[in-house]
MILUMNU-798681 format. One record per atom (N, C-alpha, C): residue in one letter; x, y, z. Coordinates in steps of 0.1 Angstrom, whole numbers, padded with zeros to 4 digits, always signed. Layout:
// MILUMNU-798681
AXYZ;...
***
This chain:
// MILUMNU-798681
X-0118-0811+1228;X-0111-0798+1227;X-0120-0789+1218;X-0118-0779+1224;X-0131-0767+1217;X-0121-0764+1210;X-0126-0758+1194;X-0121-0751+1187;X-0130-0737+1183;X-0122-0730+1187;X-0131-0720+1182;X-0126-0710+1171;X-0137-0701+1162;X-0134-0699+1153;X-0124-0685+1154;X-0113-0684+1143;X-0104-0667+1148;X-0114-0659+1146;X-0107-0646+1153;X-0117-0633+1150;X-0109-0627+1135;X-0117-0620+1126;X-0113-0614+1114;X-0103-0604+1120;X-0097-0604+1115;X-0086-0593+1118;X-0094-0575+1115;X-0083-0567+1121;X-0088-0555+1118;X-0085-0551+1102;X-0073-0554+1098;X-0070-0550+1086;X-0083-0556+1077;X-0083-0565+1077;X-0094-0572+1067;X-0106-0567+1068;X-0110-0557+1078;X-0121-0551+1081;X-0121-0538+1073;X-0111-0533+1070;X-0111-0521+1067;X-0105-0517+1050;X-0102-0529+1044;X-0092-0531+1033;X-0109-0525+1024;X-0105-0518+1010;X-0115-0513+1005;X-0118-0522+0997;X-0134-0524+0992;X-0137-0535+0984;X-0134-0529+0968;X-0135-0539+0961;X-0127-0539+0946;X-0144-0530+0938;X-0139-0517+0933;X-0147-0515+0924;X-0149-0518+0910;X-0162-0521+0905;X-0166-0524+0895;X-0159-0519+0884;X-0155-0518+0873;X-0146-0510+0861;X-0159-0510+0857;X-0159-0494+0847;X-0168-0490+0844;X-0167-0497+0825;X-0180-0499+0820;X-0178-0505+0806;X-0170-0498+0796;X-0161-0498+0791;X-0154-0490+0779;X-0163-0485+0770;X-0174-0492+0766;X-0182-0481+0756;X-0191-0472+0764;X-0194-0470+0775;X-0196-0463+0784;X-0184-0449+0787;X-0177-0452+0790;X-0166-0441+0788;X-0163-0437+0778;X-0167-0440+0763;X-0161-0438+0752;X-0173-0426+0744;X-0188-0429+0752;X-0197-0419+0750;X-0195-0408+0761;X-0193-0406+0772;X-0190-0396+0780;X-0178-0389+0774;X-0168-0396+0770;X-0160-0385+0763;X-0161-0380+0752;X-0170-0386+0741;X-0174-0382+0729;X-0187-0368+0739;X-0188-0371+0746;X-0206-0362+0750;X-0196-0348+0755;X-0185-0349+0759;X-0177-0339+0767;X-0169-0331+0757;X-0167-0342+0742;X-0161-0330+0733;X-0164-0325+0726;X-0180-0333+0726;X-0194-0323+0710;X-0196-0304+0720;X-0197-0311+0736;X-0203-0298+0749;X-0189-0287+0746;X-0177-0294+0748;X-0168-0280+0745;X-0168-0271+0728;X-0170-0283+0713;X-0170-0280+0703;X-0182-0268+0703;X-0197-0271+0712;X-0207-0271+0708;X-0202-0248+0721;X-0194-0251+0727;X-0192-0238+0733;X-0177-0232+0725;X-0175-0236+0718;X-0161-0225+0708;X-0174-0220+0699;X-0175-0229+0695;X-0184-0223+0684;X-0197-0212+0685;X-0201-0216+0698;X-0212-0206+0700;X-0199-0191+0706;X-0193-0193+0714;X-0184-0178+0717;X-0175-0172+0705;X-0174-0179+0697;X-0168-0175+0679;X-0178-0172+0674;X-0192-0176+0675;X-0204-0168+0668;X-0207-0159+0672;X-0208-0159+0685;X-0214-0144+0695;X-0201-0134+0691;X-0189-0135+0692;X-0174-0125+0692;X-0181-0120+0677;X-0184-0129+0667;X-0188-0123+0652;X-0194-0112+0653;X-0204-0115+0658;X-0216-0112+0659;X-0214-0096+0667;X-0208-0099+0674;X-0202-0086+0685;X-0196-0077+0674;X-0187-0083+0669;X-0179-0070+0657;X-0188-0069+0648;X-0195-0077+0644;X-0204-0069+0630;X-0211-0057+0636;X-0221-0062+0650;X-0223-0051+0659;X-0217-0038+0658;X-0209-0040+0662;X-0198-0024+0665;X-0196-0025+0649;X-0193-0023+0638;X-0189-0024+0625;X-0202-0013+0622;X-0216-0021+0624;X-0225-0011+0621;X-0233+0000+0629;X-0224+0000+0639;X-0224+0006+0648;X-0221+0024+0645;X-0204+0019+0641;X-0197+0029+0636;X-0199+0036+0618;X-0204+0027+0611;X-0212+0033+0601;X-0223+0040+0601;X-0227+0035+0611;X-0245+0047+0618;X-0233+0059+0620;X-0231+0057+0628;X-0223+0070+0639;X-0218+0082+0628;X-0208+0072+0616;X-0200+0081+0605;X-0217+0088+0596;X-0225+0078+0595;X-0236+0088+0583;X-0243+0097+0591;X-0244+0099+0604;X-0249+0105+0613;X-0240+0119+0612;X-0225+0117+0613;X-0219+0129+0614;X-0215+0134+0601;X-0215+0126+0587;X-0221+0131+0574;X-0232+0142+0577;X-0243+0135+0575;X-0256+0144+0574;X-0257+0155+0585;X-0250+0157+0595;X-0249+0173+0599;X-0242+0180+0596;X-0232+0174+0590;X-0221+0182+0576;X-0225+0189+0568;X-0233+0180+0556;X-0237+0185+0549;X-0254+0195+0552;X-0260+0194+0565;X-0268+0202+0570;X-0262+0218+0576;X-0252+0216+0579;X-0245+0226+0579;X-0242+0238+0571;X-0231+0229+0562;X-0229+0236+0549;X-0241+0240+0538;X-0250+0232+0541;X-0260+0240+0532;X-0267+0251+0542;X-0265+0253+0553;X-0271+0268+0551;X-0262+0276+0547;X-0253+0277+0541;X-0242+0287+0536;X-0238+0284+0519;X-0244+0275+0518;X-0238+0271+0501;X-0251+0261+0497;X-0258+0267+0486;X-0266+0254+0479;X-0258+0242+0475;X-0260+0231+0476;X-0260+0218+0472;X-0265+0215+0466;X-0260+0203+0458;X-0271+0195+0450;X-0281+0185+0456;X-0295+0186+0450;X-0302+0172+0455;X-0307+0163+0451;X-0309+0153+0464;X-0310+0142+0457;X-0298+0130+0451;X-0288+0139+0456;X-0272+0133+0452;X-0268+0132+0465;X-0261+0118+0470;X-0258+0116+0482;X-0240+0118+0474;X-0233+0128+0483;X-0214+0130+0480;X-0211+0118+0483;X-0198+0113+0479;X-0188+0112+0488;X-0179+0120+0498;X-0179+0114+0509;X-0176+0122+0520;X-0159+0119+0524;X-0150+0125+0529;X-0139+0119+0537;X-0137+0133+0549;X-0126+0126+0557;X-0122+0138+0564;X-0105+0139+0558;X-0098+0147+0555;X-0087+0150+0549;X-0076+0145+0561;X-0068+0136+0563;X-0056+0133+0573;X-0044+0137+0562;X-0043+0134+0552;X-0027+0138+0547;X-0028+0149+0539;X-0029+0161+0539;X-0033+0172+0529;X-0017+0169+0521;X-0006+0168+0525;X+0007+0166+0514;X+0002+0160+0506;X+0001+0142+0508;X-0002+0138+0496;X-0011+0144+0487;X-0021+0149+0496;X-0034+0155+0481;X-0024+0166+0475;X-0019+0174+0483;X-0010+0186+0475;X-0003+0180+0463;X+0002+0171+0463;X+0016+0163+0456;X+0005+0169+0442;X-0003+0156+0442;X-0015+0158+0429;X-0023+0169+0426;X-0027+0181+0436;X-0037+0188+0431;X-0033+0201+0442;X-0018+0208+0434;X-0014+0217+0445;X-0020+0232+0447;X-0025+0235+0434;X-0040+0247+0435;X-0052+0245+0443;X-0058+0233+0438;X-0071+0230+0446;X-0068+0229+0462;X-0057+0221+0464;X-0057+0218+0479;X-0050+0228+0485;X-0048+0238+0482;X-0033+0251+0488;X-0038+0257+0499;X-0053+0257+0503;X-0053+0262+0517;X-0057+0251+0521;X-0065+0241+0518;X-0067+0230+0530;X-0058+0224+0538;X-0064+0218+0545;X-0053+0212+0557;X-0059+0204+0561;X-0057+0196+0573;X-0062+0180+0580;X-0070+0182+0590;X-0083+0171+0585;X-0093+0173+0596;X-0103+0180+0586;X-0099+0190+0577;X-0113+0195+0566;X-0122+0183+0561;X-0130+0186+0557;X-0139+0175+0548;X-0137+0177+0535;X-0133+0169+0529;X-0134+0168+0514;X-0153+0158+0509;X-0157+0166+0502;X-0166+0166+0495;X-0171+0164+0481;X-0175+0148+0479;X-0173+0149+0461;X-0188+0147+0460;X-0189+0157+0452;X-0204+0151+0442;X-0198+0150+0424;X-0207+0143+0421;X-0206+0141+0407;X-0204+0154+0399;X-0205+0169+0400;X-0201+0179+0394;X-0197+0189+0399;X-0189+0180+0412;X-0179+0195+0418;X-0174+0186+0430;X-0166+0196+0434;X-0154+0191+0445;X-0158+0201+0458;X-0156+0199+0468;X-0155+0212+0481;X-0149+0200+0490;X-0138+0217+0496;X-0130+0216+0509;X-0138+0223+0515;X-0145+0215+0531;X-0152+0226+0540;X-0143+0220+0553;X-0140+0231+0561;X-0135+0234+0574;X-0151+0230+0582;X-0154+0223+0587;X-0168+0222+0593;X-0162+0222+0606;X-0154+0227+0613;X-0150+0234+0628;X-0158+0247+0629;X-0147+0257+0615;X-0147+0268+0613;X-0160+0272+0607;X-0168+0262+0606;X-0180+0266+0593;X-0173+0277+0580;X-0166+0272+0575;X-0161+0279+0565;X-0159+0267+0551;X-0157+0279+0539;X-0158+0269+0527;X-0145+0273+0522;X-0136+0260+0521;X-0120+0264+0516;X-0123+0265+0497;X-0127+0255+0494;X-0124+0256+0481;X-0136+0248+0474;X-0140+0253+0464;X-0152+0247+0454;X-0149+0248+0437;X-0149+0232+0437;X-0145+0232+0422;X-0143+0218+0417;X-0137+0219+0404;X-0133+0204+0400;X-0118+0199+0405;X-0123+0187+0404;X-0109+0182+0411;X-0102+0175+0396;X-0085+0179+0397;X-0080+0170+0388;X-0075+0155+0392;X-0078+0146+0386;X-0075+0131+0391;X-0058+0128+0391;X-0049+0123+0398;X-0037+0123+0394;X-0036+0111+0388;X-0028+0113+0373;X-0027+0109+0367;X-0035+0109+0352;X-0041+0117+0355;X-0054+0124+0342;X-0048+0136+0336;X-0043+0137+0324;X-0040+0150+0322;X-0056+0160+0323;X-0063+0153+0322;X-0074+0167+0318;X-0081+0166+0335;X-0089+0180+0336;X-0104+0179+0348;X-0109+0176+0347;X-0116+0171+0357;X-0127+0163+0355;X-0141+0171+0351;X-0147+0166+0345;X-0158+0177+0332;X-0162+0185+0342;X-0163+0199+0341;X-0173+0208+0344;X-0183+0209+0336;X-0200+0209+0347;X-0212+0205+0339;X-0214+0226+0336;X-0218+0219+0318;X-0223+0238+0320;X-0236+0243+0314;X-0243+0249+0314;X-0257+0249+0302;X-0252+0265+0295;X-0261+0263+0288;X-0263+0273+0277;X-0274+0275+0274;X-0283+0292+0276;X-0293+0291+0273;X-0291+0304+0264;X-0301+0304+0248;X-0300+0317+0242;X-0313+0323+0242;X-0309+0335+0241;X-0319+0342+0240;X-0324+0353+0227;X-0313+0346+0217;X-0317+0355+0204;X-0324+0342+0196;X-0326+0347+0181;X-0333+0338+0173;X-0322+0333+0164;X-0310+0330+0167;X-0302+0327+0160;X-0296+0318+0168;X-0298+0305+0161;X-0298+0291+0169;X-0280+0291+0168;X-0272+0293+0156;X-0258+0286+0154;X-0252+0294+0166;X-0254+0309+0176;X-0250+0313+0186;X-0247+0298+0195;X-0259+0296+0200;X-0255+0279+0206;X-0240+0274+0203;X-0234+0270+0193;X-0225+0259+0189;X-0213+0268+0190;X-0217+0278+0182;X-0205+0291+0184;X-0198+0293+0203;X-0208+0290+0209;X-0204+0296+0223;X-0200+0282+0227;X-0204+0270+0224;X-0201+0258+0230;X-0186+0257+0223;X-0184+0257+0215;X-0168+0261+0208;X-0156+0266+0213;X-0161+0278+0217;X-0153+0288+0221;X-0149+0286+0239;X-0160+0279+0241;X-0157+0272+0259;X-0150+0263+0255;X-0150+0250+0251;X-0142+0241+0243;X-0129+0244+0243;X-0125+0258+0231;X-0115+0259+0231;X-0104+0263+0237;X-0111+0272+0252;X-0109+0277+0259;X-0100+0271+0271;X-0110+0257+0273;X-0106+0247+0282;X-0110+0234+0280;X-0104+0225+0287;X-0103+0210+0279;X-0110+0207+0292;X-0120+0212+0296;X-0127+0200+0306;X-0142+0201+0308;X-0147+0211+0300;X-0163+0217+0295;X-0172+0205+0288;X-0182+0204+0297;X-0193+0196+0294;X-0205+0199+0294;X-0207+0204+0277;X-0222+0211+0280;X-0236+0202+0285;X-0243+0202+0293;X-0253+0193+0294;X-0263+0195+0292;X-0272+0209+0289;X-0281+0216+0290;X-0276+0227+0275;X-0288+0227+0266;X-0288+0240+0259;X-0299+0245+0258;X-0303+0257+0255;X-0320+0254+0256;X-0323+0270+0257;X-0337+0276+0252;X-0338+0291+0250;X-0337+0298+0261;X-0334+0308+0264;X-0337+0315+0276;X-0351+0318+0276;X-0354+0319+0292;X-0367+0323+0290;X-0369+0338+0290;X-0364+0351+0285;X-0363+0363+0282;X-0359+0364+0273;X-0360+0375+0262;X-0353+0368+0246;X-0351+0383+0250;X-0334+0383+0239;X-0330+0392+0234;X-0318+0400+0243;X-0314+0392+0252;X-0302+0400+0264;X-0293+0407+0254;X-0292+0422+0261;X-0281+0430+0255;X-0266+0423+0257;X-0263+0416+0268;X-0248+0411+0268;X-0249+0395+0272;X-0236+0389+0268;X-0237+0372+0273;X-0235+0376+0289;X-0240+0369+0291;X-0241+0367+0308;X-0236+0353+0306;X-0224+0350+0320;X-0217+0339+0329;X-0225+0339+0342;X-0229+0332+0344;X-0238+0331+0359;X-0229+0315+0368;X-0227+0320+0378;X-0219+0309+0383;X-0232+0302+0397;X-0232+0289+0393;X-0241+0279+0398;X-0238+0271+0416;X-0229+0275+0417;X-0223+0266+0430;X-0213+0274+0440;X-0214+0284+0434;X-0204+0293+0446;X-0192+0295+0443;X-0185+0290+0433;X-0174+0293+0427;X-0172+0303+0417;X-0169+0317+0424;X-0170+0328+0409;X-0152+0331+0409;X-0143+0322+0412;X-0131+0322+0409;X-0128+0322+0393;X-0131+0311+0385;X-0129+0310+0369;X-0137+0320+0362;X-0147+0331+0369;X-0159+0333+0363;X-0152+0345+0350;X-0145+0354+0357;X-0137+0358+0350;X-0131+0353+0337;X-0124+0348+0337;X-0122+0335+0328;X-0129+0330+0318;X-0141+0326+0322;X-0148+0320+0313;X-0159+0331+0303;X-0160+0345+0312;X-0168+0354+0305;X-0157+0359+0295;X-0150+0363+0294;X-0137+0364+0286;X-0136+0356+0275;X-0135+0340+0275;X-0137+0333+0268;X-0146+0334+0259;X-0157+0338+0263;X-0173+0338+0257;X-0172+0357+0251;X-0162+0361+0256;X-0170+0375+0251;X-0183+0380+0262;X-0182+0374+0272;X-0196+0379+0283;X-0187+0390+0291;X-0198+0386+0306;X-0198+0391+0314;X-0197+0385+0328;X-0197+0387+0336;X-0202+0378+0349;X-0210+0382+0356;X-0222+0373+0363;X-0237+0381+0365;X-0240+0369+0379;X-0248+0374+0383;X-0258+0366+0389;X-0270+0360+0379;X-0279+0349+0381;X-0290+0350+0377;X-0299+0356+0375;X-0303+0360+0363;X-0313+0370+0362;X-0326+0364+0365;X-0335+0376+0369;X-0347+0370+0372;X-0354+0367+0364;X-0362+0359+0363;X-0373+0349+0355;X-0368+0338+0348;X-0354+0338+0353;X-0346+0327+0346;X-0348+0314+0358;X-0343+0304+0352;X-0342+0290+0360;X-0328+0284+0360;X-0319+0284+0369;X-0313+0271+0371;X-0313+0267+0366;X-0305+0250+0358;X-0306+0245+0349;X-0303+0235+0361;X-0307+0221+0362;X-0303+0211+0370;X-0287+0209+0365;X-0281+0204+0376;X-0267+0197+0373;X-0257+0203+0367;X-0257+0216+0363;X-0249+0224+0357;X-0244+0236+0370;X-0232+0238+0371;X-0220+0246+0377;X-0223+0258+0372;X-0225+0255+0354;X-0222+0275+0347;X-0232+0273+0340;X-0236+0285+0339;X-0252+0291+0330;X-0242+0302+0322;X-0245+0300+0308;X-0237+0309+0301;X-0252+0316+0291;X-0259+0326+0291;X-0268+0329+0283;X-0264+0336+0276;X-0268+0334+0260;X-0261+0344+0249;X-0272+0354+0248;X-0267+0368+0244;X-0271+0381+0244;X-0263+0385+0235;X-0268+0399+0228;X-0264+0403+0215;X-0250+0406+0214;X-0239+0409+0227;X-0228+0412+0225;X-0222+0405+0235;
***
């Protein structure tokens, strides 16, 4: 009797063979390698986003000293400035609040003016209108006094105690006089005290020639400016 061998079936032909399992510390570095690659991409797109806003941050600081410095290019063809002194600059959004504190100084400004501080004076400029609202000291709120107006004094007689007499009499006149400069004039002997106003403000000028017994003048010629000083007060015989 032949025996012959069965045929494999089809199923057995086709049944999938058993794959290998992959080693556990083998999978345990691919997942470690898959969560340094995502750590290793937060961190670079949280660097770059930084990096992006500091970008724009000094972006917009260029932009703001850019539109400074045609401000103040502006306004100085219409009003001397001080130099060599960089202001503080703002643009005015709540003129109330500033009114609340400072309802003279601020009474024509309005929002959108530039407010302008240098160390010895104040200015509201309209830089739409190219126009100058107001030049002066600003009071601080909460300060009873102004903040110092710079003034010089130059004499022009031979009688030095004139000096201290006139520094006195500003003094007493007003609580916010800061003389910085005294010194001879260079013309001796002026028939009257001359008030000379330094910055464009001849609002107080009145005022303060009064105080002194002067007058109110322009600069006389052969005279100098005095750095950093608002008022030039030169004493003269009367």
């Amino acid at each position: 009797m032949k025996i012959f061998k069965p045929k494999e079936s089809v199923t057995s032909k086709i049944l999938p063979k058993k794959k290998k399992n992959m080693p556990k510390a083998l999978k345990i570095v691919l997942v470690l390698i898959i969560i340094i690659g995502v750590c290793a991409l937060i961190l670079w797109q949280t660097g770059y986003l930084q990096a992006f806003k500091m970008a724009l941050q000094i972006q917009k600081q260029q932009q703001v000293a850019a539109e400074d410095a045609k401000v103040l290019k502006q306004l100085g063809k219409i009003m001397a400035l001080p130099e060599d002194v960089q202001p503080t600059m703002a643009i005015i959004t709540d003129i109330d609040a500033l009114r609340e504190g400072q309802p003279d100084f601020f009474a024509e400004a309005k929002n959108e003016d530039r407010l302008i501080l240098y160390p010895t004076m104040a200015i509201v400029y309209d830089y739409k209108a190219n126009k100058i609202i107001k030049v002066g000291p600003v009071q601080f709120t909460g300060d009873p006094d102004f903040q110092a107006v710079p003034f010089a004094i130059y004499n022009s007689l031979r009688d030095s105690d004139r000096t201290e007499e006139i520094e006195n009499k500003l003094k007493s006149a007003f609580n916010n006089v800061n003389v910085i400069v005294k010194e001879t004039a260079a013309k001796y002997d002026y028939p009257q005290t001359l008030v000379i106003d330094l910055i464009g403000n001849e609002q107080e000028l009145a005022r303060i020639a009064e105080a002194v017994g002067g007058v109110a003048s322009s600069l006389p010629e052969g005279e100098t400016a005095p750095e950093g000083a608002a008022v030039l007060v030169i004493i003269g015989r009367e």
